[in-house]
C-alpha positions as CSV (number, residue, x, y, z in Angstrom):
1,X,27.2,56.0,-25.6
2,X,24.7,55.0,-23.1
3,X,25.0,56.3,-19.5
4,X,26.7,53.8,-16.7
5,X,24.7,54.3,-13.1
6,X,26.8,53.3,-10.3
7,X,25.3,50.4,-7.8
8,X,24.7,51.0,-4.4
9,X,27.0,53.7,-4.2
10,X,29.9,51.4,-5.3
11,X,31.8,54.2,-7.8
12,X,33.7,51.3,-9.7
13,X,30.8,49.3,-10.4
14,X,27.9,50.2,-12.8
15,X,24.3,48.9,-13.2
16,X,23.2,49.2,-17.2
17,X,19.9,50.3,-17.4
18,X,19.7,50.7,-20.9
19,X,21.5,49.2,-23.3
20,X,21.6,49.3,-27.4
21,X,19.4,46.4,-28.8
22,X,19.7,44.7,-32.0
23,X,18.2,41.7,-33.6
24,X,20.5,39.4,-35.2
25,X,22.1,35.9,-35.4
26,X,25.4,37.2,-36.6
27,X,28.1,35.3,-34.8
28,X,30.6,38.1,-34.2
29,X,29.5,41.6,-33.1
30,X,27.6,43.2,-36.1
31,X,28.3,46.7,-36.7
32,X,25.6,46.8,-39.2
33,X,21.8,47.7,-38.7
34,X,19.5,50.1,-36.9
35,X,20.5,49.8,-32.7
36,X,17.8,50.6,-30.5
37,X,17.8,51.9,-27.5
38,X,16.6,49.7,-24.6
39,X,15.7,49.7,-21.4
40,X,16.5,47.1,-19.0
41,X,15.1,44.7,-17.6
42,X,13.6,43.6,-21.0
43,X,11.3,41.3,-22.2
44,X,10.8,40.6,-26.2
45,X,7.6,39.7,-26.8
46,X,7.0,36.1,-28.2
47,X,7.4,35.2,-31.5
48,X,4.4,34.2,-34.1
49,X,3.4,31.1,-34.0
50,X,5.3,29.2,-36.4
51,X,7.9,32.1,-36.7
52,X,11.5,31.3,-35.7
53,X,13.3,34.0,-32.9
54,X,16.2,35.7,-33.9
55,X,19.1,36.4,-31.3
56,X,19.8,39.3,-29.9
57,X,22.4,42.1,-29.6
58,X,23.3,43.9,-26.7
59,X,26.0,46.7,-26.2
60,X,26.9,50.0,-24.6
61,X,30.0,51.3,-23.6
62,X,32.0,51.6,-20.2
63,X,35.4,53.3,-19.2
64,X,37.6,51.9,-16.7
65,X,39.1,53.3,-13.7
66,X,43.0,52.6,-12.9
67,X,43.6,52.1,-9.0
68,X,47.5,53.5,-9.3
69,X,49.5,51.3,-11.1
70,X,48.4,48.3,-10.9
71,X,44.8,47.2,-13.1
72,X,42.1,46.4,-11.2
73,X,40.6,42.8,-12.9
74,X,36.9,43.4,-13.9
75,X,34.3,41.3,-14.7
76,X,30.9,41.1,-16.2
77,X,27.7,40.0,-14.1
78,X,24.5,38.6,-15.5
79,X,21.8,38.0,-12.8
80,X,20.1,35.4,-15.6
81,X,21.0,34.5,-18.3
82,X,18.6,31.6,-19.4
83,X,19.6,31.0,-23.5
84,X,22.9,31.1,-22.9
85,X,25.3,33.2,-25.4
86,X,28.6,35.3,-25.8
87,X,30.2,38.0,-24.1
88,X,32.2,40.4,-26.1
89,X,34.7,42.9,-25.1
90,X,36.0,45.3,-27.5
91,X,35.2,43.0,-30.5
92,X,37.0,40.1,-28.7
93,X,35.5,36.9,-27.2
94,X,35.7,37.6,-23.5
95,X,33.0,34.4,-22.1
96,X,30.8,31.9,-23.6
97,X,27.4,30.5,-21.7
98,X,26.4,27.3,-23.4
99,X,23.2,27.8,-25.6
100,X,20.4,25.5,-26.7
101,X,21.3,23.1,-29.5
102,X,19.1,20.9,-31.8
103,X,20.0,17.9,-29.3
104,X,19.9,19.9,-25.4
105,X,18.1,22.4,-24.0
106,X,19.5,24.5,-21.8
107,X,18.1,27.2,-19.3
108,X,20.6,29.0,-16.7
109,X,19.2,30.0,-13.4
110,X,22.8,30.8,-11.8
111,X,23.9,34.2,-12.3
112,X,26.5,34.2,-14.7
113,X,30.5,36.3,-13.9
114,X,32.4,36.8,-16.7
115,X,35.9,37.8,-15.5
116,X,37.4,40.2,-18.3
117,X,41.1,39.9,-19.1
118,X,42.8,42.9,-18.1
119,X,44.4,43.0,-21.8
120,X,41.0,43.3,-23.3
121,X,40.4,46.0,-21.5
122,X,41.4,49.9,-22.2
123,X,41.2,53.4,-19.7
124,X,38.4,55.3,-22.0
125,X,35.5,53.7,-24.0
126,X,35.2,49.9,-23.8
127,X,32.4,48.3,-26.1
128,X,30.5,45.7,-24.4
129,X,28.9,43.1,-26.7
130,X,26.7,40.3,-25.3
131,X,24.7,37.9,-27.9
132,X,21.9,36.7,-26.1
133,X,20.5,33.0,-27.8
134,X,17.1,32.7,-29.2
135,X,14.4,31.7,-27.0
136,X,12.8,28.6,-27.6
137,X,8.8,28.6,-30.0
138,X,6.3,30.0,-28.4
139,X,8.7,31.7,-25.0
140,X,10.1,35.1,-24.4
141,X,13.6,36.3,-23.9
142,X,14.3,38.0,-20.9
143,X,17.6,40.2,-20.9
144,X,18.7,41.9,-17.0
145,X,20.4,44.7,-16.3
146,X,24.0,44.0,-16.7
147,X,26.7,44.8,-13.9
148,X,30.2,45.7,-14.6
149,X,33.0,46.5,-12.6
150,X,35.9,45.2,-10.4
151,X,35.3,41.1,-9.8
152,X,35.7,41.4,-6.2
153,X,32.8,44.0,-5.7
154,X,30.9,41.4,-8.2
155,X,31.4,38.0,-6.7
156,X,29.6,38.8,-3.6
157,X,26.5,40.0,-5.6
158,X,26.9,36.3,-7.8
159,X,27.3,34.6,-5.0
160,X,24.6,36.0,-2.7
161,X,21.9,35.3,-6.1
162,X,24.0,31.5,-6.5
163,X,22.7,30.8,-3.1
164,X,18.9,31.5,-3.3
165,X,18.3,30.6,-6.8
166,X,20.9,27.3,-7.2
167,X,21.5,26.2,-3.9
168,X,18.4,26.9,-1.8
169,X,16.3,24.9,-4.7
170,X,18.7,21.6,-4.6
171,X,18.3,21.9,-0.3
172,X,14.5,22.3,-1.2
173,X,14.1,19.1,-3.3
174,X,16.4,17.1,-0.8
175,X,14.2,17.8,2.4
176,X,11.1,17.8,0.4
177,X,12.1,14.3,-0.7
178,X,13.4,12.9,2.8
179,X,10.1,14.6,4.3
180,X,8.0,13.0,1.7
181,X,9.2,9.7,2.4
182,X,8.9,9.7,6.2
183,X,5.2,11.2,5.7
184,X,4.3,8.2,3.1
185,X,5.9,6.2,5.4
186,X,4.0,6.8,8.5
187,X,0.6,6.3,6.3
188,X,1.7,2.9,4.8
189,X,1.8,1.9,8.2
190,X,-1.2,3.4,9.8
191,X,-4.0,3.8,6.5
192,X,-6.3,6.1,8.7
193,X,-3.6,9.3,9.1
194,X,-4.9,10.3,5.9
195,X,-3.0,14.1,6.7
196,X,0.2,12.4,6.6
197,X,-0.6,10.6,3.6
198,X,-1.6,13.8,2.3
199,X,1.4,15.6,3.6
200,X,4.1,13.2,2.2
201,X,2.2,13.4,-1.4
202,X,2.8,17.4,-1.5
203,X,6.0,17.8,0.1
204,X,7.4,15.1,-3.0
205,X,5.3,17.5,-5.4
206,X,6.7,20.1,-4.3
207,X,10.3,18.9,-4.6
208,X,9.9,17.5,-7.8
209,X,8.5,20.7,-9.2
210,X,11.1,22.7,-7.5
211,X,13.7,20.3,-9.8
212,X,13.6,23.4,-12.7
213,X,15.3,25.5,-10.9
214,X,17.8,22.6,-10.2
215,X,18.0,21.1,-13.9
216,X,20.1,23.6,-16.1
217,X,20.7,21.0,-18.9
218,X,18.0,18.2,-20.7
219,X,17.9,16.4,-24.1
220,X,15.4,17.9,-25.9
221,X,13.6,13.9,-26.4
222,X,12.8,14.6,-22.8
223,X,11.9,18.0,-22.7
224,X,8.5,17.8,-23.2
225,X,8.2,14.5,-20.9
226,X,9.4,17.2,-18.2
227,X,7.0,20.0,-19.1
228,X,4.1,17.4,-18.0
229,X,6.0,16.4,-15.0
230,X,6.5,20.1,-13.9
231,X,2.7,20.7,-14.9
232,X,1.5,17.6,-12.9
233,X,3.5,18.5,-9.7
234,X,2.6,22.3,-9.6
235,X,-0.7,21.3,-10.0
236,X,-1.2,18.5,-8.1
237,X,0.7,19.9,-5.1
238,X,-2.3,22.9,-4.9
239,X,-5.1,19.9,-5.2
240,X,-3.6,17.7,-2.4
241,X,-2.9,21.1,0.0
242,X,-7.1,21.8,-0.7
243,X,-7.8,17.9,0.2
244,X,-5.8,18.6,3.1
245,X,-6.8,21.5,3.7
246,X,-10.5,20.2,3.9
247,X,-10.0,17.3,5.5
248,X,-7.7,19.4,8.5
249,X,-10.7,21.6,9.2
250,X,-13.5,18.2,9.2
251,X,-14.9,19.0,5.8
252,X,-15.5,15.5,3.8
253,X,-16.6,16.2,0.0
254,X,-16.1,12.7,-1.8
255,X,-17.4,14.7,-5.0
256,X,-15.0,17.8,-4.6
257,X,-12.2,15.5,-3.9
258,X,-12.8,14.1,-7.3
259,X,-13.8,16.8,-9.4
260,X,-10.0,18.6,-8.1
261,X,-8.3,15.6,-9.1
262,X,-9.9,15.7,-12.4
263,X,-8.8,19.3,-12.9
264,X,-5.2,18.1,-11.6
265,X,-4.8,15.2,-14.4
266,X,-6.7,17.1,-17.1
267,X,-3.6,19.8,-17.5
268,X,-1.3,17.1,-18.2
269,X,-2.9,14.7,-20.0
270,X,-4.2,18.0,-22.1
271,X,-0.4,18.8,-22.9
272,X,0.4,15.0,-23.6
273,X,-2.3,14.9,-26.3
274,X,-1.4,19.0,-27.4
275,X,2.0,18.1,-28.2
276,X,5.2,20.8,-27.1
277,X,3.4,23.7,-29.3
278,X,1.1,24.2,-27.0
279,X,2.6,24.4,-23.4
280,X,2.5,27.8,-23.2
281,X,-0.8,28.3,-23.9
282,X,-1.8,25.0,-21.9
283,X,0.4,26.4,-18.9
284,X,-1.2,30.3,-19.0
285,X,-4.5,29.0,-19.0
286,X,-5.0,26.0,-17.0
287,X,-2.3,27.4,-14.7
288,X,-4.8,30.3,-14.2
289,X,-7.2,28.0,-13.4
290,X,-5.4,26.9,-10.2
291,X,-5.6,30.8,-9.0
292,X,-9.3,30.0,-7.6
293,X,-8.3,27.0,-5.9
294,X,-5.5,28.7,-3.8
295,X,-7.8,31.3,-2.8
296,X,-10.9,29.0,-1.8
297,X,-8.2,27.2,0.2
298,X,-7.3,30.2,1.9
299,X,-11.0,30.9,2.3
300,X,-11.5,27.5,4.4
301,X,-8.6,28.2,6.4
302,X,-9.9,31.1,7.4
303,X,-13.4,29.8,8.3
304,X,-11.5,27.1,10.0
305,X,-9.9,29.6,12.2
306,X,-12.4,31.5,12.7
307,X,-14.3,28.6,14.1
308,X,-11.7,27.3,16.3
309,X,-10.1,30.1,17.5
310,X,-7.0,28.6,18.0
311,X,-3.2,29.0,17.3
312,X,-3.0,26.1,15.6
313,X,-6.3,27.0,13.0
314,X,-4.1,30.4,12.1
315,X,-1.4,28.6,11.3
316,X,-2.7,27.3,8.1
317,X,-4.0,30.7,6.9
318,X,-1.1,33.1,7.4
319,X,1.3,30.4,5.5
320,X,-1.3,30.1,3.1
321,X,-1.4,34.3,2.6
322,X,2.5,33.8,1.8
323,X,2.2,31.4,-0.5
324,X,-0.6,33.5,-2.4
325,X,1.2,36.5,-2.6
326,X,4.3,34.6,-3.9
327,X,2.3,33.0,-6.6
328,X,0.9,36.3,-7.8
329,X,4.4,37.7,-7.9
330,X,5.6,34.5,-9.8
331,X,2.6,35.1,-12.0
332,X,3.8,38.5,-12.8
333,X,7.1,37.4,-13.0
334,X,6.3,35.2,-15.6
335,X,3.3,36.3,-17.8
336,X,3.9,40.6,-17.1
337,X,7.2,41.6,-16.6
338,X,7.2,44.9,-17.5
339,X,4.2,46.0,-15.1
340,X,6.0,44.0,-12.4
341,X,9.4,46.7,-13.5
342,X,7.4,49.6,-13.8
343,X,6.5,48.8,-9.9
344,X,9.5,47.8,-8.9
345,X,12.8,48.2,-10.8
346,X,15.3,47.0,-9.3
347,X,13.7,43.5,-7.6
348,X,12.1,42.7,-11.3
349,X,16.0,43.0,-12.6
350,X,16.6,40.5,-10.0
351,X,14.0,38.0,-11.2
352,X,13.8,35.7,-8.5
353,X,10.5,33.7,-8.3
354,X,8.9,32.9,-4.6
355,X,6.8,30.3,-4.8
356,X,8.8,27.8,-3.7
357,X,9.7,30.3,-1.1
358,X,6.4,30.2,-0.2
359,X,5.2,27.0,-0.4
360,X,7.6,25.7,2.0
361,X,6.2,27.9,4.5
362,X,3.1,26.1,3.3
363,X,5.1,22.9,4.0
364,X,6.9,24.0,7.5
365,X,3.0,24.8,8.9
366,X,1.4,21.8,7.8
367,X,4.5,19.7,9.4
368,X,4.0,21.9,12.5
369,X,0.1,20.9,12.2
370,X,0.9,17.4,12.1
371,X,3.8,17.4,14.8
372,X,1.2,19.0,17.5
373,X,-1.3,16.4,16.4
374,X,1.2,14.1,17.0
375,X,2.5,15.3,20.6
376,X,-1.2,15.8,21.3
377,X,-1.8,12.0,20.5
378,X,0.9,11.5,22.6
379,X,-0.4,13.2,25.6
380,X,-3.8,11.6,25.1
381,X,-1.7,8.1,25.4
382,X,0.3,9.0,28.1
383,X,-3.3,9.9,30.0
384,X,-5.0,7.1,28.8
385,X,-1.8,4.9,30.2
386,X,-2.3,6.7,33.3
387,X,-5.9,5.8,33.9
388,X,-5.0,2.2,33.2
389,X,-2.2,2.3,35.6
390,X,-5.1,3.2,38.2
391,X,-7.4,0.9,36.9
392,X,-4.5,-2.0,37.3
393,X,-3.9,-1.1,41.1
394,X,-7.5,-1.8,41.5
395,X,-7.9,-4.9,39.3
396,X,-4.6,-5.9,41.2
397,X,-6.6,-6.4,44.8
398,X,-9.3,-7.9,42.8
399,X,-6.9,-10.3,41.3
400,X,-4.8,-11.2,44.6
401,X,-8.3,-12.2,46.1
402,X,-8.6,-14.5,43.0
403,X,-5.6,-16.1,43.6
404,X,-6.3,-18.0,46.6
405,X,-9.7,-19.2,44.7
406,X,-7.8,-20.1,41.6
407,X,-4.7,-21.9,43.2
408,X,-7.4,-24.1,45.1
409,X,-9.0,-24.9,42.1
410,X,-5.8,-25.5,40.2
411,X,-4.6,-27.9,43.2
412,X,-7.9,-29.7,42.6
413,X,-7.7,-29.8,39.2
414,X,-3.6,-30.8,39.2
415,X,-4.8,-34.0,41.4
416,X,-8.1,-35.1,38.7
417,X,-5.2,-34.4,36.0
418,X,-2.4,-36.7,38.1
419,X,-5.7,-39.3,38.7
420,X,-6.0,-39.3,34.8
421,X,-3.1,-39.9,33.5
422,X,-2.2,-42.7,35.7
423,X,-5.8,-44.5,34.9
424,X,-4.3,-43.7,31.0
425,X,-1.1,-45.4,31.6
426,X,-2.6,-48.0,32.7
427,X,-4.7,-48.9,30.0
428,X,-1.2,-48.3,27.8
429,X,0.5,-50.9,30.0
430,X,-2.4,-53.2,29.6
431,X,-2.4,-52.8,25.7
432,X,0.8,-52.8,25.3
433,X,1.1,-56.0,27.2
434,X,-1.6,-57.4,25.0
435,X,-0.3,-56.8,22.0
436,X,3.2,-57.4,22.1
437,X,4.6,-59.7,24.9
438,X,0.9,-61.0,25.4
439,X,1.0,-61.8,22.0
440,X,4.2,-63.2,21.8
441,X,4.5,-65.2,24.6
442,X,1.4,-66.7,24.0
443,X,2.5,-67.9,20.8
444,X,5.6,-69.3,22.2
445,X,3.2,-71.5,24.8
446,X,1.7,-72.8,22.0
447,X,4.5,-74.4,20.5
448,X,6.0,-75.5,23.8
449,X,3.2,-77.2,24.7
450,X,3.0,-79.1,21.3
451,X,6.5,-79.7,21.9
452,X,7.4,-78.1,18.8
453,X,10.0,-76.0,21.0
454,X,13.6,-76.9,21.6
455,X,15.4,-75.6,24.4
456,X,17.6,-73.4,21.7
457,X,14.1,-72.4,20.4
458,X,12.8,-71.3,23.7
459,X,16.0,-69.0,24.1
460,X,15.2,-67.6,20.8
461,X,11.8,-66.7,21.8
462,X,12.6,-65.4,24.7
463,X,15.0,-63.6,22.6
464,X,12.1,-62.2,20.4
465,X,10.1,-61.2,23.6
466,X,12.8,-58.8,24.2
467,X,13.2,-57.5,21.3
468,X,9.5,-57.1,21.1
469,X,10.1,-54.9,24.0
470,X,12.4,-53.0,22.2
471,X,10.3,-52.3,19.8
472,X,8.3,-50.0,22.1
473,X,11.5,-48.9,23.0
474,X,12.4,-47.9,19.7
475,X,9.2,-46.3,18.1
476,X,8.9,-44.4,21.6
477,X,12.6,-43.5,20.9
478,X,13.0,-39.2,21.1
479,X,15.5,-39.7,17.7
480,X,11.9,-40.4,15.9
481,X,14.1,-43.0,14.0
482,X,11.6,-44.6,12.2
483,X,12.9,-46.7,9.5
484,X,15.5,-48.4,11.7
485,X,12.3,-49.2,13.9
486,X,10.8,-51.0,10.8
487,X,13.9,-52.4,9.9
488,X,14.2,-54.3,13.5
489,X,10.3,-55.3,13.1
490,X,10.9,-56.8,9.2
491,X,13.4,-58.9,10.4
492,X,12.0,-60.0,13.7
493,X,8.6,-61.0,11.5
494,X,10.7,-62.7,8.8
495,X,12.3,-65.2,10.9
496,X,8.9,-66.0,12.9
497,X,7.0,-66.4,9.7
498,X,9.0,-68.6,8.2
499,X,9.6,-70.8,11.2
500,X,5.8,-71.3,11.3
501,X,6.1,-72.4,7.5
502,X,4.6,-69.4,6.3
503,X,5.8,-67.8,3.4
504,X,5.9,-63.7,3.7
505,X,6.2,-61.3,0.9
506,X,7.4,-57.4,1.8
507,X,6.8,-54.6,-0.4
508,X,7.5,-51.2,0.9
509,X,6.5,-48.3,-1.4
510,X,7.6,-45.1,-0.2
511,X,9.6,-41.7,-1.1
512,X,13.6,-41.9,-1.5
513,X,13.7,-39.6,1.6
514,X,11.8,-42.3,3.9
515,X,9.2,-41.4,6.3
516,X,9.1,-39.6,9.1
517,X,6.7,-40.5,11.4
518,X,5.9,-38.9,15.5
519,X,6.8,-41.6,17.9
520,X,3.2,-42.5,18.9
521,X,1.5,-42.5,15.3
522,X,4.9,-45.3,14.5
523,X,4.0,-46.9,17.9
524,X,0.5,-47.6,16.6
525,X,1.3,-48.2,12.9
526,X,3.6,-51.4,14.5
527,X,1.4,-52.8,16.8
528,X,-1.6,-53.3,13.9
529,X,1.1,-55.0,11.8
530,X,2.0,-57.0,14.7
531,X,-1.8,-57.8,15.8
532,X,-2.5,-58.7,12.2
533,X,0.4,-60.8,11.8
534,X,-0.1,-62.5,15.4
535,X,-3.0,-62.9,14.2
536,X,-2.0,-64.5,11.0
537,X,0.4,-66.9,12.9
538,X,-2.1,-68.0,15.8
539,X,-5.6,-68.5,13.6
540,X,-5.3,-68.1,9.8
541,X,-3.4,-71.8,9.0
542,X,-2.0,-69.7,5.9
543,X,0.9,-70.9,4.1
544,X,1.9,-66.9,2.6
545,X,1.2,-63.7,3.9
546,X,1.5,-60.1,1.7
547,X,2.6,-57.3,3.8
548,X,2.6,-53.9,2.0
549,X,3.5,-50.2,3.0
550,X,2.8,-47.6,0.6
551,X,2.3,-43.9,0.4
552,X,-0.4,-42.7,-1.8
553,X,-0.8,-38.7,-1.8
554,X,-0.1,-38.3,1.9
555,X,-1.8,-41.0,2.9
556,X,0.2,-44.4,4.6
557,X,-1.6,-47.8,3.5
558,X,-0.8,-50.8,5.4
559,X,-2.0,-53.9,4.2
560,X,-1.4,-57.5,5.8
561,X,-3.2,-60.4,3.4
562,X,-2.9,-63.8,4.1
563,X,-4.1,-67.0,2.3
564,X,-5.2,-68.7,5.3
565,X,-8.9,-70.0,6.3
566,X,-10.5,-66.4,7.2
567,X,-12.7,-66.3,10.4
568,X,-16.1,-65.2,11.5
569,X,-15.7,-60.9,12.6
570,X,-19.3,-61.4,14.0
571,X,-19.0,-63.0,16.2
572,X,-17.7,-61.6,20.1
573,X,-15.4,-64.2,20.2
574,X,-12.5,-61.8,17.5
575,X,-11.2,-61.0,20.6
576,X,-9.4,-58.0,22.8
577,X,-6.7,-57.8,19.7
578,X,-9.1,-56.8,17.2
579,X,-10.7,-53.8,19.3
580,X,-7.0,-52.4,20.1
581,X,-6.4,-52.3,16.6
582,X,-9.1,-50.4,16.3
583,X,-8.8,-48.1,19.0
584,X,-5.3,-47.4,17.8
585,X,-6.6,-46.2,14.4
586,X,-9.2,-44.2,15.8
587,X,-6.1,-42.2,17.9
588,X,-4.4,-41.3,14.9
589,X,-7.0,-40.4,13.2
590,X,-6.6,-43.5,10.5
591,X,-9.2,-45.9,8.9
592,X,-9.0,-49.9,9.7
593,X,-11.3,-52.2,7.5
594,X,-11.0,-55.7,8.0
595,X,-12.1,-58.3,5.4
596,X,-12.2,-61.9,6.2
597,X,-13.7,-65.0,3.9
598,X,-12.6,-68.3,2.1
599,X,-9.4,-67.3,0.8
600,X,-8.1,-65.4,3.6
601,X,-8.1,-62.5,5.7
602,X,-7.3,-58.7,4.7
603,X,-6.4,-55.8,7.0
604,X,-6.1,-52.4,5.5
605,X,-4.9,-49.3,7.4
606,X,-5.4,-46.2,5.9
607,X,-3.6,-43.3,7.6
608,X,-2.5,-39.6,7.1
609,X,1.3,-38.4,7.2
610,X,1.6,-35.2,9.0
């Protein structure tokens, strides 16, 4: 029987220090082979490479103390239990931790309470059984020191370890995350606050390495995409809190930068091309490798403080001392157990790693860092705003003595603008005049005089001058209703045309949609078809005119063709109608050629749609 030791000077509940060990994958509890004693916390020693790992036996033996009548229920306590396996209680099946299986992997964090039915259990000499799984290739099994006694002297204890091994790491990757995010965030916007650029990129390190103490459960196809994941992110959190760590106290080494991301990727990438076989080896060395880099971070902290001499310099260095220490306790933890027991006992039962412990404190200080920067920056703004309000009060009786200079000026300026615009108008009166009742009334003398007129005829004219009026009307219209403008024009033109005995042909080419042209730009386009076509009706003697409108690639082509005698464009005598046409191309930024010969004349307006 191996001797109980009662916790914490609880009498009912028992700490197992030792325990009989035996190697074996026998389902049910062997009572075969050579039991060793064992002390506790333990530790078996890796397997050969290529050798499988046998599971493990553990037992010993415990009585059970009646309260009066009534049983007292008990339970069975397991600080870790990271294979999984069965708990036995006098050769029956009292719990059952999931193990590993050819498709999972498991690994339990979370303590594990095994409440003992009180019919499994008897006054003198219980036999506690507990099969502890196999350990993966190339990995250890750790076994605790096993607590037994009444369950409500136990689920403190569970509870208590639940809380800083389960549900401080899940609170760890959420704040890491949200942190990460508003740190990224802040450097998206602003590319030159490198440290918070820096400071998002380890706090989501962080929290994604902190994710195995959070994931319990994992295909085994996945398993090794993890492992380089977890590498990447321990690794590369320690690289980016050096580059920040540099940067924080001035120090800019472009080729140190580099050569410590090299050393970050070259861990994972070596354990991508390795394969699963190797992680341990690949972890214990290169993770050894990162030891030197922690400590030459501290080293520049502590330069930087010493050079500052300033809270905010210490900061940085006593975090950093934490976070040290916690890594060479994890290290312990996890490569030399025993010498970490021998030390102390009761803490290496516990087995409770601190680095992310520690790191956060690494975290929490370089937030801190940041968060004076950035009420310091804020200070320096509200200063800066300060001095400008100053500076305004003194620009302000500068600019009140500018004032009366400038609304002198502006009255000056206001009556040369007035003078303008009505000298402008003008010559828009004039041309418009020209063009279009000039034009048309001009025409309508002609007749009259020939006596080609009838009195119905001359009503009708007059008719047309009107509508001609309209047409500025129209095109100057604010609905920019441009196609029932050319609508009003065709027809006007159709009925003058052939009432002179000229024969006109209309071809309008342009999009499904129709065009949609600015009132002024459809102003001008009218008035050159209706100078060209005056023109046609007053000097050409044609017998057909060809009016086209087309659209060719975003540009407008009007072209007016007539068959009639052509005339001399020479000569000064084309006249005021000619040079308004032009002058109304040049204002919308068009091209007018005008051919004229034996067969006829031809106008061509090239212009661009906007």
């Amino acid at each position: 029987m191996v001797a109980l030791t009662p916790a914490y000077g609880l009498a009912n509940l028992f700490e197992l220090e030792h325990m009989q060990r035996l190697e074996s994958d026998s389902a049910l509890p062997p009572d075969f082979g050579e039991w060793a004693d064992t002390a506790l916390p333990y530790a078996a020693p890796k397997s050969p490479q290529g050798q499988r790992q046998n599971a493990a036996w553990y037992r010993s033996h415990f009585d059970v103390p009646r309260d009066g009548a009534m049983p007292v229920t008990w339970a069975v306590c397991l600080p870790y239990f990271y294979q999984g396996g069965q708990i036995w209680v006098n050769g029956r099946l009292a719990g059952n931790v999931p193990e590993s299986t050819p498709e999972m992997r498991v690994r339990w964090e979370r303590p594990q309470l095994i409440t003992v039915p009180p019919e499994l259990l008897r006054a003198q000499g219980n036999v506690l059984a507990i099969r502890a799984a196999a350990a993966p290739d190339n990995a250890a099994q750790y076994f605790p020191r096993v607590f037994v006694g009444p369950l409500a002297d136990l689920q403190p204890r569970a509870d208590r370890r639940t809380f800083w091994v389960r549900t401080m790491p899940q609170v760890t990757v959420v704040v890491c995350l949200l942190v990460a995010g508003f740190g990224l965030f802040i450097y998206g916007r602003r590319r030159s606050e490198v440290l918070y650029g820096l400071f998002g990129l380890a706090t989501a390190l962080w929290g994604i390495r902190t994710l195995t103490f959070v994931i319990e459960r994992m295909p085994l196809d996945s398993w090794q995409l993890w492992r380089i994941a977890y590498l990447a992110s321990t690794g590369g959190f320690i690289v980016v809190l050096a580059i920040f760590t540099l940067r924080f106290a001035g120090i800019r080494k472009p080729i140190l930068e580099k050569t410590l991301i090299g050393y970050w990727v070259s861990g994972p990438l070596w354990l991508s091309m390795a394969g699963a076989s190797a992680e341990p080896f690949i972890n214990h060395v290169w993770s050894t490798g990162l030891v030197p880099i922690g400590l030459s971070i501290l080293g520049v902290s502590g330069w930087s403080m010493l050079r500052q001499r300033t809270f905010a310099a210490a900061v940085m260095p006593l975090t950093l001392v934490i976070a040290v220490l916690s890594g060479v306790h994890d290290y312990l933890m996890a490569w030399n157990m025993e010498l970490l027991a021998r030390w102390f006992p009761h803490w290496a039962n516990q087995r409770i790693f601190l680095l992310h412990y520690g790191a956060n404190a690494v975290l929490l200080g370089m937030g801190g860092l940041l968060a004076a920067r950035f009420i310091e920056a804020l200070s320096s703004l509200q200063s800066a705003n300060q001095n400008l309000a100053d500076l305004n009060d003194t620009l302000e009786l500068r600019v009140a003595e500018r004032e009366l200079h400038l609304t002198a000026n502006f009255e000056r300026m206001a009556d040369m603008q007035r003078e303008h615009a009505a000298v402008q108008e003008r010559q828009l009166i004039m041309r418009e005049i020209h063009d279009g009742l000039g034009s048309r009334l001009f025409t309508s003398l002609l007749r009259v005089e020939r006596g080609d007129m009838t009195d119905q005829q001359i009503a009708e004219a007059l008719r047309d001058c009107i509508a001609d009026m309209r047409l500025a009307f129209d095109a100057l219209a604010p609905d920019d209703d441009f196609q029932a403008t050319l609508g009003n024009f065709l027809f006007r033109w159709q009925t003058q045309m052939r009432e002179a005995h000229i024969q006109p042909t209309w071809t309008i080419d342009v999009p499904d949609g129709g065009l949609h042209l600015a009132r002024q730009p459809a102003l001008h386009l009218l008035r050159i078809a209706q100078e060209a076509l005056t023109n046609v009706l007053k000097h050409a003697r044609a017998s057909n005119v060809r009016i086209e409108l087309r659209d060719r690639g975003g540009m407008l082509e009007l072209e007016v063709a007539d068959d009639g005698k052509g005339a001399d464009l020479s000569m000064d005598t084309a006249g005021r109608g000619m040079a308004n046409m032009h002058a109304r191309a040049k204002q919308m930024g068009a091209e007018l050629d005008v051919l004229s010969g034996a067969s006829g004349t031809r106008v061509m307006l090239r212009m661009p749609i906007k």
